[in-house]
C-alpha positions as CSV (number, residue, x, y, z in Angstrom):
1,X,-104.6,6.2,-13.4
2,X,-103.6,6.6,-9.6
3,X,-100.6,4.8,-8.1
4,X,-100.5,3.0,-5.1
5,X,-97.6,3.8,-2.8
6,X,-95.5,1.0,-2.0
7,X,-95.9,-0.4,2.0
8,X,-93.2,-1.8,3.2
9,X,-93.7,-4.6,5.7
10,X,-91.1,-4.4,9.1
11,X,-90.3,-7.1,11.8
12,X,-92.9,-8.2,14.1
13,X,-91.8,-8.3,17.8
14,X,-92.0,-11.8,17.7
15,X,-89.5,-12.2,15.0
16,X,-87.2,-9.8,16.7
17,X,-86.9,-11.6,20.0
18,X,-86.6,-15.1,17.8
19,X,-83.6,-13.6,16.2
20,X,-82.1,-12.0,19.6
21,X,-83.0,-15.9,21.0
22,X,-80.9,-17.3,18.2
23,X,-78.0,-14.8,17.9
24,X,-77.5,-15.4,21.9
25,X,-77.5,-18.8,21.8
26,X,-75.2,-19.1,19.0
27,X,-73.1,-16.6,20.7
28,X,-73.1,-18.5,23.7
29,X,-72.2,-21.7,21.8
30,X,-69.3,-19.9,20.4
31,X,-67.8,-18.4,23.5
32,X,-68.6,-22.2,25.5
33,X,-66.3,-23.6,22.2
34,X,-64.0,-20.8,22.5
35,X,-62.9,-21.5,26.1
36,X,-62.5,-25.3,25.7
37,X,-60.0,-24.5,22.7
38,X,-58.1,-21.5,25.2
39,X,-58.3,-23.8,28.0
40,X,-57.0,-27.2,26.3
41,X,-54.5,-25.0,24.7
42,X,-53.0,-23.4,28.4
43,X,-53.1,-26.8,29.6
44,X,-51.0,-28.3,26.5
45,X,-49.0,-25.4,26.8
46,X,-48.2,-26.2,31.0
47,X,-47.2,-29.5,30.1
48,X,-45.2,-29.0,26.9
49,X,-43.5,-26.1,29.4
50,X,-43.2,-28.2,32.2
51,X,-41.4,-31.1,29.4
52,X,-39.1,-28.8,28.2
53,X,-37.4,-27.3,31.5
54,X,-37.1,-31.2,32.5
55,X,-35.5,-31.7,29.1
56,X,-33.4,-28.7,29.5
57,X,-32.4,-29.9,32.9
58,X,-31.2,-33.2,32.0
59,X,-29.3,-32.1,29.7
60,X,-27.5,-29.3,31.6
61,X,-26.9,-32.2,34.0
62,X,-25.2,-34.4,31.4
63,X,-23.0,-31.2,30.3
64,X,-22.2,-30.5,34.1
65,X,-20.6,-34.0,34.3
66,X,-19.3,-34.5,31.0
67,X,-17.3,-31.4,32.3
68,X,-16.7,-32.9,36.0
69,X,-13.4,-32.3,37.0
70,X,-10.8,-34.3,39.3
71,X,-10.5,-31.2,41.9
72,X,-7.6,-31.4,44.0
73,X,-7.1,-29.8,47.6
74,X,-4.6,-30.4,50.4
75,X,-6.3,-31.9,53.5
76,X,-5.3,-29.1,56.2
77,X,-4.9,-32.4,59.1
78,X,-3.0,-34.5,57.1
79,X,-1.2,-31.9,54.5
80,X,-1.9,-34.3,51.8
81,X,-3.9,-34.0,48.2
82,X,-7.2,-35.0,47.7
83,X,-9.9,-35.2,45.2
84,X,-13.3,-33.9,45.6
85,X,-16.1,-36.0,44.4
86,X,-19.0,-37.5,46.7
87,X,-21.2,-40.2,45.4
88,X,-23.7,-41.9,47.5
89,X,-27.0,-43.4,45.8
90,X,-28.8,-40.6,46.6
91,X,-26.4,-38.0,46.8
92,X,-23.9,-36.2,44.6
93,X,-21.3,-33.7,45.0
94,X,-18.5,-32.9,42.3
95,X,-16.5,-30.1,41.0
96,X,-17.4,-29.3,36.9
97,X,-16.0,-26.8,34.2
98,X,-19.5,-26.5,33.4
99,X,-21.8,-23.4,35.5
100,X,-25.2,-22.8,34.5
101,X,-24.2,-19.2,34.9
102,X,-21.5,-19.5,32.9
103,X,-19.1,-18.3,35.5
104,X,-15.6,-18.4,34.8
105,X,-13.4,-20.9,36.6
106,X,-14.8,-24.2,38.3
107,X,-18.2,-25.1,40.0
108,X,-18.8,-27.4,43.0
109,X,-22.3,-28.9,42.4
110,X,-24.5,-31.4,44.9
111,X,-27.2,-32.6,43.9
112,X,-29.5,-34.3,46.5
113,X,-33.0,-35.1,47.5
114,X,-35.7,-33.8,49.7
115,X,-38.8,-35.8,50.1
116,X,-42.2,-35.2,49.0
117,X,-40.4,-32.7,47.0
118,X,-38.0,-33.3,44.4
119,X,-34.2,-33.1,43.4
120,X,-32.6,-29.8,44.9
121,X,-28.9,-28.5,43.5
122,X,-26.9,-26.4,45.2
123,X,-23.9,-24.4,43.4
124,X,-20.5,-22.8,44.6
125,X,-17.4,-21.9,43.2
126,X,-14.0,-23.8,43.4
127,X,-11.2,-22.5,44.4
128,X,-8.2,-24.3,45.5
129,X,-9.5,-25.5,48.7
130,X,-12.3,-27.9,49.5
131,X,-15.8,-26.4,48.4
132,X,-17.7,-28.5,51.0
133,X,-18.1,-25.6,53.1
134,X,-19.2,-23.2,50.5
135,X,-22.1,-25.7,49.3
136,X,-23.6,-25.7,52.7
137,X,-24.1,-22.2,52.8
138,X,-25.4,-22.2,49.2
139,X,-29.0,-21.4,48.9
140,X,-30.2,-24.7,47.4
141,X,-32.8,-24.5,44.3
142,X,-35.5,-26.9,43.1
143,X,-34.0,-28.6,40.3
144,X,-36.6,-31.2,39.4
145,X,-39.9,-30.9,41.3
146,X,-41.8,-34.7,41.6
147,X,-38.7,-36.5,41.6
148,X,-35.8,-38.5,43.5
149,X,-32.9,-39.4,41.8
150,X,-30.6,-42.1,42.4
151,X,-27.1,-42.5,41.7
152,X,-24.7,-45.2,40.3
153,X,-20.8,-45.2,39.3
154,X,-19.0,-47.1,37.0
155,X,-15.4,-48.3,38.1
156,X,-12.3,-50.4,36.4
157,X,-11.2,-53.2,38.3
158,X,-7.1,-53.9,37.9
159,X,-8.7,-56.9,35.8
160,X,-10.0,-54.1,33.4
161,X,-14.0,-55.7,34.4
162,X,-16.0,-52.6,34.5
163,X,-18.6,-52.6,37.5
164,X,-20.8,-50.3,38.7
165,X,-20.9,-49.2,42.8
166,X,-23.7,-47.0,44.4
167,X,-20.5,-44.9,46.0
168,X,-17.5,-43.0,45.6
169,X,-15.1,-41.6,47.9
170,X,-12.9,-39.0,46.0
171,X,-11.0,-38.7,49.2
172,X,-9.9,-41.9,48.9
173,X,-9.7,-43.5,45.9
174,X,-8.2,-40.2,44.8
175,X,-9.8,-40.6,41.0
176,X,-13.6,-40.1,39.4
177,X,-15.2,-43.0,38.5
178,X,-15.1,-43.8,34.6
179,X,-19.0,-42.7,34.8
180,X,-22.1,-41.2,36.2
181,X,-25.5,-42.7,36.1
182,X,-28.4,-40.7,37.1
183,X,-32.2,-42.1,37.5
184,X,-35.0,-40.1,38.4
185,X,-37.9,-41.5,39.3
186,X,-41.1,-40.3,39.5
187,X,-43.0,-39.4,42.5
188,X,-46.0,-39.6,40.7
189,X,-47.8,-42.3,38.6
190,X,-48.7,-39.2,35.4
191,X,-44.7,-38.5,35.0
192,X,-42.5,-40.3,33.2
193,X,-38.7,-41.4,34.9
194,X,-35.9,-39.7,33.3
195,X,-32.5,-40.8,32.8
196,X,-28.5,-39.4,32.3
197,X,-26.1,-41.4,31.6
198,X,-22.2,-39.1,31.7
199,X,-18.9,-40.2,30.8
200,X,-16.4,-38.6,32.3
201,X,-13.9,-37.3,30.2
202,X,-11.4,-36.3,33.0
203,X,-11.4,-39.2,35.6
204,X,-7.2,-38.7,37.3
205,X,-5.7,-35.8,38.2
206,X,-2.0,-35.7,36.4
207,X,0.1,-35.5,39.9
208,X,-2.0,-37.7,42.2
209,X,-1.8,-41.3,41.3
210,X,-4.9,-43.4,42.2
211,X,-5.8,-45.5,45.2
212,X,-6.2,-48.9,43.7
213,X,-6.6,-50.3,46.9
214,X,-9.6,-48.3,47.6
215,X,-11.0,-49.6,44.3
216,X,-10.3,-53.0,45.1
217,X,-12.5,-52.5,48.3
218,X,-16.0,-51.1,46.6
């Protein structure tokens, strides 16, 4: 008895394109899904960035005035010491042990505001004179983009009341204030405000006495 060969039965054309339909659409589906994923992830990843240098920031701020120090020059009109440290409420200039460089010796710091901007810093070393001079030629950096930052300082009375002022004249009340209050708000509704609040460990310098008069004026 004869055998029949076996025929074996291929794709029609029809069933090929269906397939090529299907495998494109499904690839298509999976690269659409794919960049959602990569996009929501870059865009997580900006913002958990963009959290963490603010986070960083505040806390290198803290450090720097944990470490302020009462910085003592001779005035060269008057021949007499003084202490650098300038706080307005939106302006601050002080002298720290603390450099974000890690520099030896001590760093004059001012921190103010330019608007529509943010919070700018500006750095110098400090020597034995006063470093006002050297902070104005400092190339000034963007510290905290979308913010202004405002400034407070907490003071003893001879009563021992502790109050807080929105300035202080190192010049003249010869002393730092007993601390530093730092709030930054927001220059936009999606940010949230941020806040240091430094004690200052080193507030009189051991040879210059305080100007309590000066105190008794803020």
């Amino acid at each position: 008895m004869s055998r029949t060969p076996n025929r074996q039965r291929g794709f029609t054309l029809i069933e090929i394109m269906l397939a090529l339909s299907l495998t494109a659409l499904l690839l298509g589906l999976l690269s659409t899904g794919m960049y959602i994923v990569a996009d929501d992830w870059n865009r997580n990843a900006s913002v958990l960035d963009q959290e963490l240098d603010r986070a960083l920031t505040v806390l290198q701020l803290d450090r720097a005035l944990h470490g302020a120090f009462p910085h003592s020059f001779t005035n060269e009109e008057t021949l007499s010491r003084q202490i650098y440290f300038a706080g307005e409420d939106d302006y601050l200039s002080f002298v720290s042990t603390v450099s974000p460089q890690r520099n030896p010796g001590l760093t004059a710091w001012e921190l103010f505001n330019v608007d529509d901007e943010g919070v700018y810093v500006s750095l110098a070393p400090a020597f034995t004179d006063n470093p006002y001079q050297r902070l104005q030629t400092a190339e000034p950096r963007l510290l905290l983009p979308g913010y202004r930052a405002q400034f407070s300082y907490l003071y003893e009375e001879l009563n021992d009341n502790l109050v807080w002022t929105d300035e202080w004249i190192g010049e003249e009340l010869l002393q730092l204030p007993r601390a530093v209050y730092i709030f930054f708000e927001p220059l936009e509704d999606d940010q949230e405000p941020l806040e240091v609040l430094a004690r200052l460990r080193n507030t009189e310098h051991r040879s210059i006495r305080p100007n309590q008069t000066g105190l008794q004026n803020l």
